[in-house]
N, C-alpha and C positions, 0 to 999 in steps of 0.2 A: 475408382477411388472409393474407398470406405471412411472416411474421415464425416463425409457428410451425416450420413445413419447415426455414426458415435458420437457425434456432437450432439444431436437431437436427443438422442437418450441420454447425455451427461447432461445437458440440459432442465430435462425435462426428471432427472432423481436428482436434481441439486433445487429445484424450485418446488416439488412434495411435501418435504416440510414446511416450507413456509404456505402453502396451500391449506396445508391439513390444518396449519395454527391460525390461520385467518380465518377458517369455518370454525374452527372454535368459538374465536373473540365474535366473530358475528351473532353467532348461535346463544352466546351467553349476553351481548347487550339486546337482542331481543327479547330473549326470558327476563331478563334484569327492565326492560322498558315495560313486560305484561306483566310484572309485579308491584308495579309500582302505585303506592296508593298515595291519597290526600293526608288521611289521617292514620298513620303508622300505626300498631298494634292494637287495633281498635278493635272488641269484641262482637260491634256491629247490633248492641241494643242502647250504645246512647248516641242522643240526637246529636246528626250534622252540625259545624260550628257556625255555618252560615245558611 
């Protein structure tokens, strides 16, 4: 029977893109969480608010 093999591989390219899209979204709330600051566009010579 070859039904098995060609399952696995429809499978497995029907579920890729959504793979590929979800290391995106990961990749991007990680960047977006190591950018995140206290005080937004701050040029870093005036003093902390607290």
């Amino acid at each position: 029977m070859r039904v098995l093999p060609l399952t696995i591989v429809a499978v497995t390219v029907g579920f890729a893109p959504l793979a590929v899209l979800f290391s995106f979204v990961l990749r991007l709330s990680w960047v977006a969480q190591q950018n995140t600051s206290v005080t937004p566009f701050s040029t870093g010579t005036e003093p902390t608010p607290f």
